[in-house]
TORKOL-4160 file (C-alpha; in steps of 0.2 Angstrom, whole numbers, padded with zeros to 4 digits, m for minus):
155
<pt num="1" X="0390" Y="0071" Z="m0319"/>
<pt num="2" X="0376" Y="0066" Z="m0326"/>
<pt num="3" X="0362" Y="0081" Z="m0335"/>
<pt num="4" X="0348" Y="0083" Z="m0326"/>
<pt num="5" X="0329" Y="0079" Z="m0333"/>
<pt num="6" X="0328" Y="0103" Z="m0334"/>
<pt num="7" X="0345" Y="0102" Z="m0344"/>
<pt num="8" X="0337" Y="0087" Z="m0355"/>
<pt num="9" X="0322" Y="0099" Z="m0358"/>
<pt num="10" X="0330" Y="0113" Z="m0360"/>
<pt num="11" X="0342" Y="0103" Z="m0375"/>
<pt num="12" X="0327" Y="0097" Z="m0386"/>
<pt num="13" X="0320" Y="0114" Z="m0384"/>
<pt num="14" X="0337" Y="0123" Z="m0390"/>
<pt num="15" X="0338" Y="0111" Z="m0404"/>
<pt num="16" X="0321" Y="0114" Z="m0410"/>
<pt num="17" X="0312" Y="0130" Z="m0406"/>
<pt num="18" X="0297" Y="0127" Z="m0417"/>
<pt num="19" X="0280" Y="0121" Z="m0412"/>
<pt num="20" X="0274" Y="0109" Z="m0424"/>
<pt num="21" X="0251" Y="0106" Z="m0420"/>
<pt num="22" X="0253" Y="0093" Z="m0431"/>
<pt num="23" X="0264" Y="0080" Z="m0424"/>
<pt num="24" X="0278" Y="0081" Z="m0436"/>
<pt num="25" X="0297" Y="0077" Z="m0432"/>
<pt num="26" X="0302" Y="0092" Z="m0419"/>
<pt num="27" X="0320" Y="0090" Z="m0425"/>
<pt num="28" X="0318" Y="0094" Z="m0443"/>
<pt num="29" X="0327" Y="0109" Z="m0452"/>
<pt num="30" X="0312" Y="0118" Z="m0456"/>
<pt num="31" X="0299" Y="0127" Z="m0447"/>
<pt num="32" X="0282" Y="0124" Z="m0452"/>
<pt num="33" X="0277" Y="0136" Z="m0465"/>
<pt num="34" X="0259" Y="0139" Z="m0465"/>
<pt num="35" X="0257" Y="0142" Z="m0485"/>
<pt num="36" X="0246" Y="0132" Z="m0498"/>
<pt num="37" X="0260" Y="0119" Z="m0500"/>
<pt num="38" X="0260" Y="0114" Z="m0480"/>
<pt num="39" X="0242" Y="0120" Z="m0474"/>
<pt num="40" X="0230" Y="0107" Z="m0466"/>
<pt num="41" X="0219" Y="0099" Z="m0478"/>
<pt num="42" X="0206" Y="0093" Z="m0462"/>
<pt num="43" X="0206" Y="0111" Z="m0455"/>
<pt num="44" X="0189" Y="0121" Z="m0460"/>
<pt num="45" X="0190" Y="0138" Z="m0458"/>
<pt num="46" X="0174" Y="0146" Z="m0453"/>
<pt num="47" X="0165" Y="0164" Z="m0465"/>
<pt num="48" X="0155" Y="0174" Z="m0455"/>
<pt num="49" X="0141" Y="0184" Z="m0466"/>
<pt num="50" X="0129" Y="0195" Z="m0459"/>
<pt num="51" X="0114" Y="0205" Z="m0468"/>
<pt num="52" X="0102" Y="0216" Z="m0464"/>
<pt num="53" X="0084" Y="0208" Z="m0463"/>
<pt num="54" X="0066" Y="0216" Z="m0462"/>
<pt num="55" X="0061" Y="0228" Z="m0446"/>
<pt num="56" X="0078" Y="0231" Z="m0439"/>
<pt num="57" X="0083" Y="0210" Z="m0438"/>
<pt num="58" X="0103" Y="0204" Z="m0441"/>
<pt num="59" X="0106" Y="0187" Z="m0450"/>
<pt num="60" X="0122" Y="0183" Z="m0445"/>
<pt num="61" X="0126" Y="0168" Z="m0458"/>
<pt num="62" X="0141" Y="0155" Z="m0451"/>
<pt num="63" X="0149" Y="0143" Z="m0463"/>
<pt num="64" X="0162" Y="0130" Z="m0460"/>
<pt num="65" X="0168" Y="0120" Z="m0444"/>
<pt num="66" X="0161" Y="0130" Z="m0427"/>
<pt num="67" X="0173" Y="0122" Z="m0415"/>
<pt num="68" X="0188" Y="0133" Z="m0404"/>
<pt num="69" X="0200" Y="0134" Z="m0418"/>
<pt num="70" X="0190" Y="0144" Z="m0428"/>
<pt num="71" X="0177" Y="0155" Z="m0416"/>
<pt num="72" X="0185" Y="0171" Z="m0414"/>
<pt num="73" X="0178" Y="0178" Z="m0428"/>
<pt num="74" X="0160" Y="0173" Z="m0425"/>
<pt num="75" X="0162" Y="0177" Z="m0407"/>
<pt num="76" X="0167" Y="0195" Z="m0411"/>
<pt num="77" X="0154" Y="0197" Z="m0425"/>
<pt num="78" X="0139" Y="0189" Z="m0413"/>
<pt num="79" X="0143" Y="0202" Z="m0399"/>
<pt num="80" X="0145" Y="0215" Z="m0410"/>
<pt num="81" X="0127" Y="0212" Z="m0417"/>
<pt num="82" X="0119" Y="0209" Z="m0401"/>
<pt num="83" X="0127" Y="0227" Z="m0393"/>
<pt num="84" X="0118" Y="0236" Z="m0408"/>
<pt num="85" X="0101" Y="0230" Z="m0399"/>
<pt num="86" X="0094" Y="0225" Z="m0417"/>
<pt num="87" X="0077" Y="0218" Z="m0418"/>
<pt num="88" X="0083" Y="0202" Z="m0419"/>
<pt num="89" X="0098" Y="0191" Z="m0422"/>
<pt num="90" X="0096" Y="0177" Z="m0433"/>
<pt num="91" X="0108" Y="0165" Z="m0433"/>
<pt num="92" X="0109" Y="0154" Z="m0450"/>
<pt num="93" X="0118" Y="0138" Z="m0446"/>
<pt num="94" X="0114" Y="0130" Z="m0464"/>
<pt num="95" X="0133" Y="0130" Z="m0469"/>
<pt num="96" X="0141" Y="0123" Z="m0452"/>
<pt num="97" X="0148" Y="0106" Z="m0454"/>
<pt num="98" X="0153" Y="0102" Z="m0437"/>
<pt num="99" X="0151" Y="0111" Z="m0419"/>
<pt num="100" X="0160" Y="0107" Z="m0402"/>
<pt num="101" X="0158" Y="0110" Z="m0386"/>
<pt num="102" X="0166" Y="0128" Z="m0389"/>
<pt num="103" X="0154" Y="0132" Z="m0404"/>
<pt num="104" X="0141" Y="0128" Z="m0390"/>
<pt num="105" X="0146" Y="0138" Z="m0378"/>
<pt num="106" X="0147" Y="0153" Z="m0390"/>
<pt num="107" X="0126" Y="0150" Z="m0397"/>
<pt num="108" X="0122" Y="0149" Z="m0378"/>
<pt num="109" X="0132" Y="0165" Z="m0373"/>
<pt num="110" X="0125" Y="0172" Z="m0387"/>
<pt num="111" X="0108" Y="0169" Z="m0382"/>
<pt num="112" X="0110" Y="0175" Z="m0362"/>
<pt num="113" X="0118" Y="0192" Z="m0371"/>
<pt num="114" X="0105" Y="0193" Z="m0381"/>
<pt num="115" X="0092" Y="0192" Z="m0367"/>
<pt num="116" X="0101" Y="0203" Z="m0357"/>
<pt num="117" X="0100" Y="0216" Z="m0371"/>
<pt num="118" X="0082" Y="0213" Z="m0376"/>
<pt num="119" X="0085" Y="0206" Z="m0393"/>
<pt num="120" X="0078" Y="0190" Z="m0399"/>
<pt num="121" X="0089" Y="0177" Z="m0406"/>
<pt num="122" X="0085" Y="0163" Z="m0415"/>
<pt num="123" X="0095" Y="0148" Z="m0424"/>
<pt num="124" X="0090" Y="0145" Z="m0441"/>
<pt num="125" X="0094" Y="0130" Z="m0455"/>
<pt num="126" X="0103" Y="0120" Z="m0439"/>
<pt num="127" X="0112" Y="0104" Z="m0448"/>
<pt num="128" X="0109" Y="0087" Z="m0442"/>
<pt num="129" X="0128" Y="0087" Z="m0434"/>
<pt num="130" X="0124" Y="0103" Z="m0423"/>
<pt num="131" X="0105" Y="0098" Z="m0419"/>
<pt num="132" X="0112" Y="0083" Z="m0411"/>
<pt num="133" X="0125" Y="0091" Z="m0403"/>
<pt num="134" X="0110" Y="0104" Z="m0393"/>
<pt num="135" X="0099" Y="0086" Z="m0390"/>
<pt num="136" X="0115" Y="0078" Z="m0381"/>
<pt num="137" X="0117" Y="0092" Z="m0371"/>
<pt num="138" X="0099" Y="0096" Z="m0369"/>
<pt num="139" X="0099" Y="0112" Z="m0373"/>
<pt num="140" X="0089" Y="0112" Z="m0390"/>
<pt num="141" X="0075" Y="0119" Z="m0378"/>
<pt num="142" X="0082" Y="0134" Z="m0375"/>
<pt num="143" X="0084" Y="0141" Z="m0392"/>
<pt num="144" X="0072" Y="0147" Z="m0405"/>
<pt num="145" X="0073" Y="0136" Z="m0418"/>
<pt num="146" X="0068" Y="0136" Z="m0438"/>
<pt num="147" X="0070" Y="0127" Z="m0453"/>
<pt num="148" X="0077" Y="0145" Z="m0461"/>
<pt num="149" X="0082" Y="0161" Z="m0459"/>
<pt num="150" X="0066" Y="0169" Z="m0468"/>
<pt num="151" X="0056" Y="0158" Z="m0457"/>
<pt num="152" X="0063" Y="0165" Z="m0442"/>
<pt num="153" X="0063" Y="0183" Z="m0448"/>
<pt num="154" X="0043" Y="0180" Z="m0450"/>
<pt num="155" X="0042" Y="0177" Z="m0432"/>
């Protein structure tokens, strides 16, 4: 009798229960051991900084890659901010090197919560990389756009 394609699948899984992202040989011995020996050397993690500005306004600094590996913790800083109802939020993009389609959709959600609350937001330092990114996807009109944070805090 002849194993079925499930029992085949359920086999390779048996034999090897570790997930590798990277493509690496399913069957070796060892698990991938996320440790300074083994980590990713592409993969950019992504700061989040935020400091208090002039009349009640948030800059919220990002530095790093803004893509959907590493937005989490943006996402959770940038609704934070907005719930406060600050003056203003003032996100400084000067430090992102790269931004998806999920970075994307974080700045625009941002802005929609931000108008829902009544706080303004503007983009401040955008890199050439996320600039092109918002003219692809035409949506560098809907955002208040300068070439640095102390610029948009003098709005």
């Amino acid at each position: 009798m002849m194993p079925s394609d499930d029992d085949r699948r359920a086999h390779a899984a048996a034999a090897s229960p570790y997930h590798d992202p990277y493509g690496a040989d399913p069957y070796r011995a060892e698990p991938y051991r996320h440790d300074p020996y083994h980590a990713d050397p592409y993969r950019a993690e992504l700061a989040v900084r935020t400091r208090p500005a002039a009349a009640g306004a948030v800059v919220c600094a990002l530095a790093g890659d803004l893509d959907i590996e590493t937005l989490a913790p943006a996402a959770d800083t940038l609704t934070a901010l907005v719930a406060q109802r600050p003056g203003a939020v003032v996100i400084d993009l000067a430090g992102v090197g790269f931004c998806d389609s999920s970075g994307l959709n974080l700045l625009l959600r941002t802005r929609l919560a931000a108008g829902e609350e009544g706080v303004e937001l503007h983009l401040a330092a955008v890199p050439p990389t996320v600039m092109r990114v918002l003219e692809l996807t035409g949506t560098r009109a809907v955002f208040s756009i300068h070439p640095s944070a102390e610029e948009a805090l003098a709005v």
